[in-house]
N, C-alpha and C positions, 0 to 999 in steps of 0.2 A: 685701792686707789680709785676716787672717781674721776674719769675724762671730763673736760672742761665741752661747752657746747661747740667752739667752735673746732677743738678736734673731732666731735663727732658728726657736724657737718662736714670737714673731710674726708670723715671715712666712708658716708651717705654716696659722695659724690662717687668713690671707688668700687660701688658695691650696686647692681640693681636692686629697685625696688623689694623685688619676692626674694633674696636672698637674707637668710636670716643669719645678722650677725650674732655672734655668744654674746650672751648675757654681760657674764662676766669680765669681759673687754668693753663695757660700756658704764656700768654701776655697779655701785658698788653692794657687799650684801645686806641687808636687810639690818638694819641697824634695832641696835633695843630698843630705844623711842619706838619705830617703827612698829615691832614687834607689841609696845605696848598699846599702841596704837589699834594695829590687825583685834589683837586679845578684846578689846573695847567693842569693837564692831562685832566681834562674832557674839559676844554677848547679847548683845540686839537684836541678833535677828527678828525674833517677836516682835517687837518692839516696832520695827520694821515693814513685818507682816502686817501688823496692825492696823498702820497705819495706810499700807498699799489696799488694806482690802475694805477702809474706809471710804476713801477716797475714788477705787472702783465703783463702789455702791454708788455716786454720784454722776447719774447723766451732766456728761460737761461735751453734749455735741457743741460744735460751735455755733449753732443757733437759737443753743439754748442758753441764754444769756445768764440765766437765775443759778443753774450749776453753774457754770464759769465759774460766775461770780462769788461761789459758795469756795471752789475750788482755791481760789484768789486769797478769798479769806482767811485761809487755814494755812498757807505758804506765809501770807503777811506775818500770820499770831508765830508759827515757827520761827523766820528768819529774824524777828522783832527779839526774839529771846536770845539772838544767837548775837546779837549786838549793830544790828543792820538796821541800816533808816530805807525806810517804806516809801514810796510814791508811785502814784498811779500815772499811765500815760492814756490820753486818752485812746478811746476808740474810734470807728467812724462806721457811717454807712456809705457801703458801697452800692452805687447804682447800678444796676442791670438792664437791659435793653429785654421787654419779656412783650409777650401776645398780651391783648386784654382779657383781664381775666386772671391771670397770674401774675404773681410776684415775685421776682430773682432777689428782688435787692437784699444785702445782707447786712445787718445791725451787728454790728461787731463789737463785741465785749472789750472793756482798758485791761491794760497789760500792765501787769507786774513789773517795776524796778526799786531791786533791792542793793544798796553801794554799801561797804564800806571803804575807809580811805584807809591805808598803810601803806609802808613803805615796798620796794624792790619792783620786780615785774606785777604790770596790771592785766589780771584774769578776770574774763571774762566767760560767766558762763551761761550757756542759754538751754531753756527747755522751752514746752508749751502745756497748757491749761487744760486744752481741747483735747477731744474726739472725733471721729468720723460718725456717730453711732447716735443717732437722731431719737427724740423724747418715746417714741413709736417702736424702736426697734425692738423684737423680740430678747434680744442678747443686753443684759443691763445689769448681773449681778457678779460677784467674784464670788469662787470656790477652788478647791484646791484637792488635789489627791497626790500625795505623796510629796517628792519635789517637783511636781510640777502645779502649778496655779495658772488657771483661766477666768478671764474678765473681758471687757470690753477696757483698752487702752494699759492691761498690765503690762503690756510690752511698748506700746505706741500711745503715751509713752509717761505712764502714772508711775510707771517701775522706777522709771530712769530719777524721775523725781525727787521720788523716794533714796535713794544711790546718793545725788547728790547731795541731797538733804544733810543725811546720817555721814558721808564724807567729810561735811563741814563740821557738823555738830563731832564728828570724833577726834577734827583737828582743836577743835573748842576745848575740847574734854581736858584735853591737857595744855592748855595756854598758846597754843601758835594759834590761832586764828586772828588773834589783837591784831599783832604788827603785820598782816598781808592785807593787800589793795586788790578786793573781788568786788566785782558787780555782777548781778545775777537781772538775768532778764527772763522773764515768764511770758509767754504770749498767748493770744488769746484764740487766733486766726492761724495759726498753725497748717492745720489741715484742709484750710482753702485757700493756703499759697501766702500765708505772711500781708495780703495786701493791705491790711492797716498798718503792720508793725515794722513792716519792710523799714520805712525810713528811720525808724528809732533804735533798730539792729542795726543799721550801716553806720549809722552814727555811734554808737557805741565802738564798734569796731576800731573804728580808725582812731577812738582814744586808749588803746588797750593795747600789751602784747601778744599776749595767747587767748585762743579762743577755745572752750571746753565744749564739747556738745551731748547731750544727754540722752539722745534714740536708743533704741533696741539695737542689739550686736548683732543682731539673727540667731546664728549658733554660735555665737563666739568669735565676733570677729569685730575688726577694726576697718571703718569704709575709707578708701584710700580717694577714690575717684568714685563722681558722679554724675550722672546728665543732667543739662539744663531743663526747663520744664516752663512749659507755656499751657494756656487755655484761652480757647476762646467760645463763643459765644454767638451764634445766629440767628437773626429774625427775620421771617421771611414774610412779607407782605404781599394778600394778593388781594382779588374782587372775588365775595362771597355771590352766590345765586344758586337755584332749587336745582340740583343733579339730574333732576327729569325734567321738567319743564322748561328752563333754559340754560342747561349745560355749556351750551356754546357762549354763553355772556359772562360765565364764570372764569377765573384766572386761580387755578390750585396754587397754593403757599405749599402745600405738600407737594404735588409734582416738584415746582421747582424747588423744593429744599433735599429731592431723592437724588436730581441731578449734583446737586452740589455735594452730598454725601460722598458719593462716589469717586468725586472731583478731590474730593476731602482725605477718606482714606486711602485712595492711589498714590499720594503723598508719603506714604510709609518705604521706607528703604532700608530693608535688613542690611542690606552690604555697609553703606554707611552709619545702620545705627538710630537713623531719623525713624521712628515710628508716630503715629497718628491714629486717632479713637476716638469714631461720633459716640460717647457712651451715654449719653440721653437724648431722648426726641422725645419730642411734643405738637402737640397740632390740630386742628379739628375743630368743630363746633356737634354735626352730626352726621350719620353715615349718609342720611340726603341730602348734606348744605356741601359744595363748592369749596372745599379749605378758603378763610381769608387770609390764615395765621399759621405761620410752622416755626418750629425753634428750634436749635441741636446745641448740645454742650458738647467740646472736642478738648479733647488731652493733648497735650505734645511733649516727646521729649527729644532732646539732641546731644551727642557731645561735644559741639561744638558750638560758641555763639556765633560763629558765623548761619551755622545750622537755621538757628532759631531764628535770626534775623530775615534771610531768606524763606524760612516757613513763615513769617507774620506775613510777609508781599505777597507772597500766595495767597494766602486764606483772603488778604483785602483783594486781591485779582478775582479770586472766585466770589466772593461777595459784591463786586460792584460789575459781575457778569450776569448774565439771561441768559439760561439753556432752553427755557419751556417755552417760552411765546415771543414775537418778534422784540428786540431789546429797546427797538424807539418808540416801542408804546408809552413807557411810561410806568406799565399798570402792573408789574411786578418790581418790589422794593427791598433792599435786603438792610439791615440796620445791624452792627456788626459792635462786639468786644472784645480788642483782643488783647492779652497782658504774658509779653514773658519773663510770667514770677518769679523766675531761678534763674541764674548763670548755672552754667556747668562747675561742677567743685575739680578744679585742675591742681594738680600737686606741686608743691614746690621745693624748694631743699630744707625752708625753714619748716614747714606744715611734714616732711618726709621727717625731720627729725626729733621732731614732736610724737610722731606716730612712734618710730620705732624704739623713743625712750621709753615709750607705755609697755610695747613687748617686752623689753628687756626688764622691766619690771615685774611685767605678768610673769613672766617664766621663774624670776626670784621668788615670785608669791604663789608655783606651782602653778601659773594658766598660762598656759597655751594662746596665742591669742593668733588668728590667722589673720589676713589682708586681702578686701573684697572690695568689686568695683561694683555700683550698683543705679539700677534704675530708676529708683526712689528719691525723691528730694529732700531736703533739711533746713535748717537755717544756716547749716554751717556752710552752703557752696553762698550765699547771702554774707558771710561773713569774710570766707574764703576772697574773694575776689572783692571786697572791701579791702584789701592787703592784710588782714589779720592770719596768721600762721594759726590754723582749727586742726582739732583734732576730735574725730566724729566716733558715733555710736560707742559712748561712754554707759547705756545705758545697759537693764539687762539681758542677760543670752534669751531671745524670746524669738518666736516666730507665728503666722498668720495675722498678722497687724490688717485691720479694716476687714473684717469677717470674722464671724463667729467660731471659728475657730483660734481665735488670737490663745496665745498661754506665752509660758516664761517658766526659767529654772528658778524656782525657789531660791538655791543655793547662790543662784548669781547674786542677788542681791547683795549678800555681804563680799563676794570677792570684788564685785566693782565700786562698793562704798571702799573697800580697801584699797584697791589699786588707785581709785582716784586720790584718795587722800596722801597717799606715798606719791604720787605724780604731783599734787599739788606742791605737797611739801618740798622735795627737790627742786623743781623749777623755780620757788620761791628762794632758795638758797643760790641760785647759780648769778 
């Protein structure tokens, strides 16, 4: 017998989160469809592989517009076959406040949306294009030994891609995909925080009921809860002049951006969770010119948006402060950006029992699936707090995502092309 969704949100409500309900008291077993379903996917896997270790081979940093785009292409020609209408949203560029000399701003690649219309619940599901992993990086091809396969983005998140892909494609196989109403959004800007695509995921959101999300599991697991996530951005303005000659008529952009550094990371609070990270600086002209210029890029994350909200006041308080020379000169300037990309992904009864119908299924299909709070961002806390009920890291068991050490299980590929497709399938029935 299978439970209807609103007895299993009452049972959510009786049970904590980390408690694992039986399977069996939730779904029902693995049906033949099903089964013939699973049989289809394991056939693929190659098929699979193939295509994850093409598409690896493709630098798609996100400022490298030409992979993107290449990327883009090859999702379009698949999901075209699959009976999905194509349309591109644009891109944009984002401005950046940078020294002269340098260039922040970011030319950001259009983003994938793929709809079909049909009937019952509207699924939504979201991936991205990108990488972290720039035209230059030494790490740029996929190879594999054994079951495990390393690339640059096999797990973060070309894997996941691939999962939903072959998920769809195996609901296709055998005639359900016609009658269900999925939109698929691809994005381009992923992993410098959504800021083009932001407003075309929240919009999507609030037209849909479930939200699918495509990352890496880690080891196997499902992300319950996440931190918000902010960055911002500092340019420090000073008076350039000769180091030896008239030191004293110079104003350092370095000094004062060491000051605020400090000011910066003291902001970090294990007990609460709040941490902060200048993780780039820049600055200079020569070691005998007077800094005119200094910049820093800072991280943020919080679990709370209250967090984040009172970390942006800050960062603007330290920015429109003067620690190095007196403040009513004038002659030290700081030019400031600051955007927090992410809400926190907060759980809710509906998104709680989303998550633990996928367990209860993974265990049907022999996986284990555990439940992890993490400090990582996604589009799904973007979609989350849109009011859409997400259910996140649907993608492969993978770990080291943004380093050279990134890989993934081989094998995951098919159990999560499988479990999604059985997830899909149920949730379209109820």
């Amino acid at each position: 017998m299978k439970y209807s969704k609103t007895f299993f949100i009452a049972l959510l409500l009786a049970f904590s989160p980390t408690q694992v309900i039986a399977a069996e008291n939730i779904e029902s077993a693995i049906s033949e469809r099903e089964q013939e379903i699973n049989s289809w996917l394991t056939s693929q896997e190659d098929n699979m592989l193939n295509l994850l270790e093409r598409i690896t081979n493709i630098n798609s940093g996100t400022l490298n517009k030409a992979g993107v785009d290449e990327m883009s292409a090859i999702f379009n020609d698949e999901l075209s076959l699959l009976g999905f209408s194509i349309s591109t949203l644009p891109g944009d560029l984002i401005a950046m406040p940078s020294c002269p000399g340098s260039d922040y701003n970011i030319d950001v690649s259009d983003h994938l949306l793929a709809t079909k219309s049909g009937e019952g619940p509207k699924f939504l599901l979201i991936g991205h294009l990108d990488t972290v992993f720039p035209l230059d990086s030494p790490f740029q091809t996929f190879h594999r030994n054994g079951d495990v396969m390393y690339g640059p983005g096999v797990a973060d998140m070309h894997g996941g891609l691939v999962v939903m892909l072959y998920a769809l494609k195996a609901l296709n196989e055998f005639g359900e995909l016609d009658d269900k109403h999925i939109t698929i959004l691809l994005n381009s800007d992923e992993e410098i925080g959504s800021l083009s695509s932001r407003n075309y995921i929240e919009e999507q959101a609030q037209a849909h009921d479930w939200g699918l999300v495509y990352e890496s599991s880690g080891t196997n697991n499902l992300t319950r809860v996440r931190k918000g996530l902010g960055q911002a951005r500092f340019v420090v303005n000073g008076i350039a002049s000769h180091a030896g000659g008239a030191h004293e008529q110079g104003r350092s952009a370095i000094k004062e951006l060491a000051y605020k550094i400090v000011e910066i990371e003291n902001m970090t609070d294990y007990e609460t969770g709040v941490t902060v990270n200048v993780g780039i600086v820049n600055g200079g002209e020569a070691r005998n010119t007077v800094s005119p210029c200094a910049e820093a890029l800072v991280d943020l994350r919080y679990p709370e948006m209250e967090q984040g909200v009172a970390a942006q006041q800050k960062f603007e308080e330290i920015a429109n402060s003067v620690y190095s020379y007196p403040i009513d000169s004038g002659e030290i300037t700081t030019d400031r950006w600051i955007n927090l990309h992410r809400p926190p992904k907060i759980p809710t009864v509906e998104s709680d029992y989303l998550l633990e119908k996928a367990r209860a299924i993974g265990r049907l299909l022999g996986q284990e699936l555990g439940v992890t709070d993490s400090g990582g961002g996604t589009d799904g806390s973007l979609t989350q707090a849109a009011g859409l009920p997400t259910l996140d890291s649907l993608g492969v068991a993978g770990t080291g995502a943004h380093s050279n050490r990134e890989e993934a299980r081989v094998s995951s590929l098919v159990e999560r092309a499988q479990l999604s497709a059985v997830l899909i399938r149920r949730l379209a029935a109820e």
